[in-house]
C-alpha positions as CSV (number, residue, x, y, z in Angstrom):
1,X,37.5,-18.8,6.6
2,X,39.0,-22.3,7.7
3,X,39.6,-25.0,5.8
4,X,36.8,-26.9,7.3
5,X,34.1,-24.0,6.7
6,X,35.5,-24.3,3.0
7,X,34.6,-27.7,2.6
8,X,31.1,-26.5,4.2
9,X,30.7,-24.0,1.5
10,X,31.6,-26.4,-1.0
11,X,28.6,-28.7,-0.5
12,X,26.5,-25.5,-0.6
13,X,27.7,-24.2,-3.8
14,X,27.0,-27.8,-5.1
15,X,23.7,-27.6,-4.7
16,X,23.6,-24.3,-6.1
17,X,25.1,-24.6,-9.2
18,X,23.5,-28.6,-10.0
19,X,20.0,-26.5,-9.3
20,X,20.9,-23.6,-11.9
21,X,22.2,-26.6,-14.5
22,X,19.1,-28.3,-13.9
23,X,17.0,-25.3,-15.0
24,X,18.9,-25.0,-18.3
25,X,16.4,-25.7,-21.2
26,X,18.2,-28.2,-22.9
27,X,21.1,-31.0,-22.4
28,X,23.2,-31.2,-25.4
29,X,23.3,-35.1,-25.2
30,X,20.0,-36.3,-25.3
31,X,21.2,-39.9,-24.6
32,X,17.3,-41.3,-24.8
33,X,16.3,-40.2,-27.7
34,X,19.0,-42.6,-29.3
35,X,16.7,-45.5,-28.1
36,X,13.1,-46.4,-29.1
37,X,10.9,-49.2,-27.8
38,X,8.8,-51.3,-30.3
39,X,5.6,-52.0,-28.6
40,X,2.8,-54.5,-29.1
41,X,-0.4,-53.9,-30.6
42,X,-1.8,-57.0,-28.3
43,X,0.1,-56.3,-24.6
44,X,-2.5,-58.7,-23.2
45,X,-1.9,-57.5,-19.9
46,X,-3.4,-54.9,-17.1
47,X,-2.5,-52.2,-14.5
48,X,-3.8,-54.8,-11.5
49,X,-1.4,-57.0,-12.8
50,X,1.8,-54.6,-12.0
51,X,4.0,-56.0,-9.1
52,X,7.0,-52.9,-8.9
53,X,7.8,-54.3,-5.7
54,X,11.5,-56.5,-5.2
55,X,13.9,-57.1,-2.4
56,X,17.4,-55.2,-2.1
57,X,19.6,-56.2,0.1
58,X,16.9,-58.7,2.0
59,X,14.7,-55.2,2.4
60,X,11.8,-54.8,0.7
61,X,11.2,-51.8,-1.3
62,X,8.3,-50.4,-2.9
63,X,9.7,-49.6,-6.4
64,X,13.1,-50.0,-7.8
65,X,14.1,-46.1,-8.0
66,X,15.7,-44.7,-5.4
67,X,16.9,-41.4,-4.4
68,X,20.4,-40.9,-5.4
69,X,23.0,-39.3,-3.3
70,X,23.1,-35.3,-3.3
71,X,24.1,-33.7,0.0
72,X,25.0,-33.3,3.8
73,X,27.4,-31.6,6.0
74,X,26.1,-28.1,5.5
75,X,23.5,-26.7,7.5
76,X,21.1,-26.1,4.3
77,X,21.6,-29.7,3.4
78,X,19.8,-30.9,6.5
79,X,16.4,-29.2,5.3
80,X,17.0,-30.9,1.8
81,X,17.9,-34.3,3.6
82,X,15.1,-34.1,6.0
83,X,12.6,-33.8,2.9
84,X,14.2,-36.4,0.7
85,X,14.0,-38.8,3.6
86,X,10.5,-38.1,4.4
87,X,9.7,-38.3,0.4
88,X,11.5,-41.9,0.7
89,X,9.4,-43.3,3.8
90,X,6.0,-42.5,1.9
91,X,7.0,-44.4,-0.9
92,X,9.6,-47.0,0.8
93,X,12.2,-45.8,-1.4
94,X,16.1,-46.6,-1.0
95,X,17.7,-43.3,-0.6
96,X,21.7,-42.6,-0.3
97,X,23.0,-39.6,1.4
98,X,26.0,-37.4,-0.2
99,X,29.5,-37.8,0.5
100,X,30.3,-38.1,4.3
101,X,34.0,-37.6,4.8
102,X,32.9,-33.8,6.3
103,X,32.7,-35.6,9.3
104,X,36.1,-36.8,9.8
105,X,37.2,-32.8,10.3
106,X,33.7,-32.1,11.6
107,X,31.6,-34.3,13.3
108,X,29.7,-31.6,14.8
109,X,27.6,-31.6,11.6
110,X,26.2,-35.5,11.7
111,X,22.9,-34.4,12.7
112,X,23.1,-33.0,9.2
113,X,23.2,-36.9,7.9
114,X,21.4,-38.9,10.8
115,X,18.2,-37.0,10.1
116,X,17.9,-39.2,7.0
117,X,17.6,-42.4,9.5
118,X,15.2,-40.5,12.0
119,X,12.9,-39.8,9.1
120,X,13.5,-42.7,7.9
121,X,14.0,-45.6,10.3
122,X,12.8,-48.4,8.4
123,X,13.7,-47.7,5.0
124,X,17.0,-48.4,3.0
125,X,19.6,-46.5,3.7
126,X,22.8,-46.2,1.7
127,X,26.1,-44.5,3.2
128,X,28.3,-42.5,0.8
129,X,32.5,-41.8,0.9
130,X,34.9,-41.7,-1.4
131,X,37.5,-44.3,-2.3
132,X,40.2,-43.0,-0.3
133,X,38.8,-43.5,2.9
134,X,40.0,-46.5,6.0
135,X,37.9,-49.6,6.4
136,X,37.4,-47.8,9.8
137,X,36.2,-44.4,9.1
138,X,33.8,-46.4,6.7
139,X,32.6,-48.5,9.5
140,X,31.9,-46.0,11.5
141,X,29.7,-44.0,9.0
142,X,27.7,-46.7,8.3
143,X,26.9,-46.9,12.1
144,X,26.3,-43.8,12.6
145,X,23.3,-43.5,10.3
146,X,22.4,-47.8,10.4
147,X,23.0,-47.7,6.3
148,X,21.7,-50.9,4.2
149,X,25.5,-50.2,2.1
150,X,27.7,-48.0,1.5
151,X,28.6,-46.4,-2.2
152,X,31.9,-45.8,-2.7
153,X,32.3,-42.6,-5.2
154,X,34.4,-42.9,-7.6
155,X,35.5,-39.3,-8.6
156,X,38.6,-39.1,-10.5
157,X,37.4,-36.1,-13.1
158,X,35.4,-34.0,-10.6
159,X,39.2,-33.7,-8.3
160,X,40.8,-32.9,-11.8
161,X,38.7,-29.6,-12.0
162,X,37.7,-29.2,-8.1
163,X,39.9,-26.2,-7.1
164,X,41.0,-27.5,-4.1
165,X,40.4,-31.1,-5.7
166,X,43.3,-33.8,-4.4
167,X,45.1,-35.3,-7.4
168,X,46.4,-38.5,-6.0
169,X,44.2,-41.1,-7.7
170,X,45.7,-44.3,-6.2
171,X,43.0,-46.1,-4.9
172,X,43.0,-49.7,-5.4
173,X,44.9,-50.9,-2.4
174,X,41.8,-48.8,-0.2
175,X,39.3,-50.3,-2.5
176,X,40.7,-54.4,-1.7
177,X,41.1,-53.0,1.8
178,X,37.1,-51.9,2.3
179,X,35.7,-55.1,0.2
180,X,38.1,-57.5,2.7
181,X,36.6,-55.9,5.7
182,X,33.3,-53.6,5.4
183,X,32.6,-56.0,2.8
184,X,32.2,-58.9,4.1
185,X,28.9,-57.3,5.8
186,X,27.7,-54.6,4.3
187,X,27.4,-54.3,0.4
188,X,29.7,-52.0,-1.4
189,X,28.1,-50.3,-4.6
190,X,31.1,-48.7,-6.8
191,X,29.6,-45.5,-7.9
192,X,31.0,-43.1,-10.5
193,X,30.0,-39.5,-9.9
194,X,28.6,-38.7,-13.5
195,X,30.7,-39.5,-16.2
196,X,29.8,-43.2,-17.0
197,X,31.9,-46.5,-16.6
198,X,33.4,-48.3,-19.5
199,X,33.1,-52.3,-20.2
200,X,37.2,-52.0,-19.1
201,X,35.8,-50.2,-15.8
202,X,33.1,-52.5,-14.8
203,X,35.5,-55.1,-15.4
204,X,38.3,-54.3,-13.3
205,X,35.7,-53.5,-9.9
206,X,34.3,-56.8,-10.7
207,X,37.9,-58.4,-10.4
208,X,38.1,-56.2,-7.3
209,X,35.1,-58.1,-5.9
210,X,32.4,-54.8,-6.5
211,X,29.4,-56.8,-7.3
212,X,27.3,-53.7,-7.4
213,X,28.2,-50.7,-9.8
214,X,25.6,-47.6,-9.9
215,X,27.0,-46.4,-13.7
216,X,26.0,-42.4,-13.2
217,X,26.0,-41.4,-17.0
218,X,26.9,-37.8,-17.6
219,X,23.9,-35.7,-17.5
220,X,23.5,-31.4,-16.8
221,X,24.7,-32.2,-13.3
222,X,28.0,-32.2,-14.6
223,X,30.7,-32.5,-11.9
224,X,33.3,-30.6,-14.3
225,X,31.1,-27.8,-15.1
226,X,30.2,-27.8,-11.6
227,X,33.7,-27.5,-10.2
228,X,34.7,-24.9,-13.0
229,X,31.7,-22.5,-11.8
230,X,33.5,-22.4,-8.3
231,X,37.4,-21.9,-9.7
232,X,39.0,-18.6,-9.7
233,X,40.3,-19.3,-12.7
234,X,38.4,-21.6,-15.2
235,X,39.5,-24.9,-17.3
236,X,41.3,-23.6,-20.4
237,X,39.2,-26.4,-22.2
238,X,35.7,-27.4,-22.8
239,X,34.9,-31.0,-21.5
240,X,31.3,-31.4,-22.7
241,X,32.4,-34.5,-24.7
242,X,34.0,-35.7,-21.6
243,X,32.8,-39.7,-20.0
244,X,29.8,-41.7,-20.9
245,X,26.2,-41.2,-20.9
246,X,24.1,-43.8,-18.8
247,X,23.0,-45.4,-22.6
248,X,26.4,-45.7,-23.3
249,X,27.2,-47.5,-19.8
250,X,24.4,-49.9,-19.9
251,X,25.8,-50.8,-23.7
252,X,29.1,-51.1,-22.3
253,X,27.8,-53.4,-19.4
254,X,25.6,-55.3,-22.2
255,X,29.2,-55.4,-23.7
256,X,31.1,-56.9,-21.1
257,X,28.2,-60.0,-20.6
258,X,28.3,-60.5,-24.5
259,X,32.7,-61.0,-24.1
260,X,33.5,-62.7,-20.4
261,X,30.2,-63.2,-19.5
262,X,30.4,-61.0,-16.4
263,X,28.0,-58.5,-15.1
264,X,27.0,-57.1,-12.1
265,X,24.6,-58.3,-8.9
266,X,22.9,-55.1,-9.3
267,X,23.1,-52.4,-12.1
268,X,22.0,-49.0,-10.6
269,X,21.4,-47.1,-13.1
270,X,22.0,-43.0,-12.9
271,X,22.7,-40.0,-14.8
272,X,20.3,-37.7,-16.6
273,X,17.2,-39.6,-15.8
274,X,13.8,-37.3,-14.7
275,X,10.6,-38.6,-16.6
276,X,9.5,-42.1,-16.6
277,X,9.9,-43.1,-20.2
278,X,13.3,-42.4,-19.3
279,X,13.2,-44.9,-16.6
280,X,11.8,-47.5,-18.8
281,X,14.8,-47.0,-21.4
282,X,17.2,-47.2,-19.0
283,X,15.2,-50.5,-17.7
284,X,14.7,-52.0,-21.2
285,X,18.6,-51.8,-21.3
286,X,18.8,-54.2,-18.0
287,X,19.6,-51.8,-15.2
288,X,18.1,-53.5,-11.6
289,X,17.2,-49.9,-10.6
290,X,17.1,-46.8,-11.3
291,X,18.5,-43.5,-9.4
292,X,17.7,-39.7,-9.8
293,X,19.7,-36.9,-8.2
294,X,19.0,-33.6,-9.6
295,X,14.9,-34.1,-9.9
296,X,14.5,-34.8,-6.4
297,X,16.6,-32.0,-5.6
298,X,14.6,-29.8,-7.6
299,X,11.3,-31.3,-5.9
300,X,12.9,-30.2,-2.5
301,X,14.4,-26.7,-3.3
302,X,11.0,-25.8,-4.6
303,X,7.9,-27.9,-2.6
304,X,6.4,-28.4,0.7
305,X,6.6,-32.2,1.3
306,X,3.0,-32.6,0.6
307,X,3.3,-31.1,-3.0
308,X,6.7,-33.5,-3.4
309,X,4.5,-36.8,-2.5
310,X,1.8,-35.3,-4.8
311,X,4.4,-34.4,-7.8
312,X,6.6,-37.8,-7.0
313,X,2.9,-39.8,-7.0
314,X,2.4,-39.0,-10.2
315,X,5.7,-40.0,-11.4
316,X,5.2,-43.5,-10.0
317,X,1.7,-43.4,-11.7
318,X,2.6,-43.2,-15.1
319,X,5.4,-45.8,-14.8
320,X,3.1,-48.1,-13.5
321,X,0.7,-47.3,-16.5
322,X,3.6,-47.6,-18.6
323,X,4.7,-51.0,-17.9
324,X,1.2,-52.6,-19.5
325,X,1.2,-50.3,-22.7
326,X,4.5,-53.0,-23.1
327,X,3.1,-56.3,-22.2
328,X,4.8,-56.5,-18.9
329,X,3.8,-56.4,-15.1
330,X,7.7,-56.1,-14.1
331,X,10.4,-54.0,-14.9
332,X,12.4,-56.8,-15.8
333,X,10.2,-57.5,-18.1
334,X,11.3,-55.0,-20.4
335,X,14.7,-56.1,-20.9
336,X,12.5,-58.5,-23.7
337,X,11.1,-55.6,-25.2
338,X,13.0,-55.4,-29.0
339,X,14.8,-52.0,-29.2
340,X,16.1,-49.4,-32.3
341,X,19.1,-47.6,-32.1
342,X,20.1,-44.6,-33.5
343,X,22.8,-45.0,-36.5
344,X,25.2,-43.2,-33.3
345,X,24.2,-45.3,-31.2
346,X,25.1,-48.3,-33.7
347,X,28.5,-46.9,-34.2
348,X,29.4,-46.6,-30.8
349,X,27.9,-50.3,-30.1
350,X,30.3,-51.0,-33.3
351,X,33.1,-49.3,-31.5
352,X,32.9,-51.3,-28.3
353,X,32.7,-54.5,-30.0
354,X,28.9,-55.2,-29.0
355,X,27.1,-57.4,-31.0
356,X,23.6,-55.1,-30.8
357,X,21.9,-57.1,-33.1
358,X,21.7,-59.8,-30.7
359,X,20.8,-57.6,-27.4
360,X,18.3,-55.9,-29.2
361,X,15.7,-58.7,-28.5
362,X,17.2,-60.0,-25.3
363,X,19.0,-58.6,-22.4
């Protein structure tokens, strides 16, 4: 097998393995649970009164969730991308595609990405590579499938434990090097692949100019456990305690406003997220938008397109009937819904030095 058929396989065990987590019955973590919403009894509002819709990037989209990124450069990965991308289109969904950098040792399997524009040609469209890549490669993958921006992964623990995983983690230089150049056209969302971003992390992309973070809270699809499924020899340690759940991120972003009064353009909000309700936590906590990976997957692996527009419909439904039950037409309107917290979810607030008594009633 060559080293390039490896990397193939790879991407194909990846999918694999984040469909059998998926399936398992229960996440150890439940992160949403730790937050409740205190409704009215008078929401004084209706369903026609809903307005879901916003701008991103100067495009309009129909909803702010968006398909987060998953796969490409295997030939199985082209059925999966063709769906998603059709899925997106129906509902004018932003969708990213997984990690690119196949291509730089075989461009042979772009058709593998592109399809995602040709089903797709008027939606958004985010590129994905990882932070070690030239301002040039970059540029040339966002051609190549016309992307809206580009997330940068940022994948520090999933190399730790990735067999053949590279262990030089020196990435700043690139990063001031793609903001100077790709970015002064195309936006650059810093994305963390699953294990959450810390008020210290957020801070220091900010100071490198990242303006848009997508937070990726750990979640089943966990890139450690993923990685140690496909080693011949497996992690002498358990890392189930390891990063940040989304809740955690979002209080760590809260955090960071509360201190220097910085935040980001645009939270994107990922990591463990599948039902609505979830959405609308992760909303009430101020994220911009809100990304799901392993339940679209799911939806593809397992559904005709029609029965994904059907399932995915639904979805969209009940966060639309949701958003009433509150008082609001928006989903920035929740972020004035007041909010409990779990006595752990008050100690780690505590811990951070986040004053939750005062974001509970505004965000």
């Amino acid at each position: 097998m060559t080293i390039n058929s490896k990397q193939e396989q790879r991407k194909k065990e990846h999918l694999a393995i984040a469909e059998r987590l998926y399936r398992q019955s229960a996440f150890e973590r439940d992160q949403f649970a730790q937050v409740r919403l205190l409704h009215p009894v008078l929401p004084e509002t209706n369903q026609a009164a809903v307005h879901p819709e916003q701008l991103l990037f100067n495009r309009p989209i129909a909803y702010p969730i968006y398909i987060n990124a998953m796969t490409g450069g295997a030939a199985d990965a082209m059925v999966i991308n063709d769906k998603l991308a059709q899925l997106a289109a129906h509902f004018n969904l932003p969708m990213a595609v997984g990690s690119m950098s196949i291509l730089k040792q075989q461009p042979e399997l772009a058709d593998t990405f592109t399809i995602v524009r040709e089903q797709n040609p008027n939606g958004v469209i985010f590129a994905n590579l990882g932070a070690d890549h030239a301002p040039e490669f970059a540029q040339e993958m966002i051609d190549l499938i016309h992307a809206d921006a580009l997330q940068i992964h940022l994948n520090a623990a999933q190399e730790f434990a990735m067999p053949e995983g590279d262990q030089d983690f020196r990435w700043i230089d690139n990063l001031r090097a793609l903001q100077s150049t790709v970015g002064q056209q195309t936006p650059l969302i810093a994305k963390e692949v699953g294990f959450g971003m810390s008020a210290a992390s957020q801070a220091a992309l900010f100071d490198l100019g990242f303006n848009y973070l997508d937070l990726s809270g750990i979640s089943r699809t966990n890139f450690i456990a993923i990685e140690d499924h496909r080693r011949p020899t497996h992690l002498v340690s358990d890392y189930q305690d390891f990063g940040l759940t989304l809740i955690e991120s979002l209080l760590a972003r809260l955090s960071l406003r509360q201190t220097v009064q910085k935040q980001a353009a645009l939270t994107f909000a990922s990591g463990g997220i599948r039902t609505p309700w979830q959405a609308v936590k992760a909303f009430a906590l101020g994220a911009d938008l809100v990304g799901m990976s392993a339940y679209f997957l799911h939806l593809a692996l397992h559904h005709p397109i029609e029965e994904m527009i059907t399932i995915f419909q639904a979805w969209l439904d009940e966060l639309n009937q949701l958003l009433p039950v509150f008082g609001c037409t928006s989903v920035a309107d929740l972020r004035q819904i007041e909010l409990i917290f779990s006595p752990n979810l008050i100690s780690f607030a505590d811990q951070i030095g986040l004053d939750w008594q005062q974001i509970r009633t505004s965000r």
